[in-house]
C-alpha positions in Angstrom: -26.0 -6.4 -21.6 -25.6 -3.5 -24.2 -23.8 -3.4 -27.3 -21.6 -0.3 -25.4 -20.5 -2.7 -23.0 -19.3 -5.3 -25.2 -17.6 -3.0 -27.6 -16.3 0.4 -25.7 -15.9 3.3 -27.4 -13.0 4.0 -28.8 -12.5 7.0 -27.1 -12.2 5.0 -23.8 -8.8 3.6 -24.0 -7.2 7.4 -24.6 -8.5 9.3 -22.0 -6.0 11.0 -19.9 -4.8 9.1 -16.6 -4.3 10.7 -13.0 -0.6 11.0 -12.1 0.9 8.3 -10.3 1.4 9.1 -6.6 4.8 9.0 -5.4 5.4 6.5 -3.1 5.4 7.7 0.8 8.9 7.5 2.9 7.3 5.4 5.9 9.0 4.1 9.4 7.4 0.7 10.5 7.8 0.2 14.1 6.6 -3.9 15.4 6.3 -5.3 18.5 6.1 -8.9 19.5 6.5 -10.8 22.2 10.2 -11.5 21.5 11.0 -7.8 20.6 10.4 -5.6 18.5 11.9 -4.0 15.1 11.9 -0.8 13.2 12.6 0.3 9.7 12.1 2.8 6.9 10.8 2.0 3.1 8.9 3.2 0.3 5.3 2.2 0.4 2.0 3.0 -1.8 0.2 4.1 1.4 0.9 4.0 4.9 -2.3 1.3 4.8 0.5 -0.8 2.5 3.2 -0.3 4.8 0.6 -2.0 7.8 -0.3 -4.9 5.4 3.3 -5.3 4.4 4.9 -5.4 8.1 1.3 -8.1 8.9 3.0 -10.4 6.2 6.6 -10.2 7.1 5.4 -10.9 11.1 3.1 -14.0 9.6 0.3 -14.9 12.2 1.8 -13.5 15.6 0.0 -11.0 17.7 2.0 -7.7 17.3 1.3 -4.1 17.8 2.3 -2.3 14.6 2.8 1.7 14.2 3.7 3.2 11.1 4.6 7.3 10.7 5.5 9.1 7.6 8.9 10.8 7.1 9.6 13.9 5.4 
């Protein structure tokens, strides 16, 4: 290990940060075998919104489609 990596420049802690993203207006459409649901939200990526709607479904097999609204 070096000594840079165990004490960081000071410099490190105030460099600029990218801008946040805004979040992305996303409709979630999920199909089961006992129906299916849609609905809108606010989501980091429209990767997030997949993951999101896999953990509100659980384990099921489900067919999930997610589009992004102006």
């Amino acid at each position: 290990m070096s000594p840079e990596s165990l004490h960081p420049s000071p410099r490190a802690a105030t460099r600029p940060q990218a801008p946040a993203t805004p979040p992305i207006k996303c409709r979630v459409s999920v199909k089961t075998v006992d129906g299916g649901q849609t609905y809108d939200g606010l989501f980091p990526s429209t990767c997030a919104a997949v993951i999101a709607a896999q953990e509100r479904i659980g384990m099921r097999p489900c067919g999930i489609s997610v589009r992004t609204l102006p």
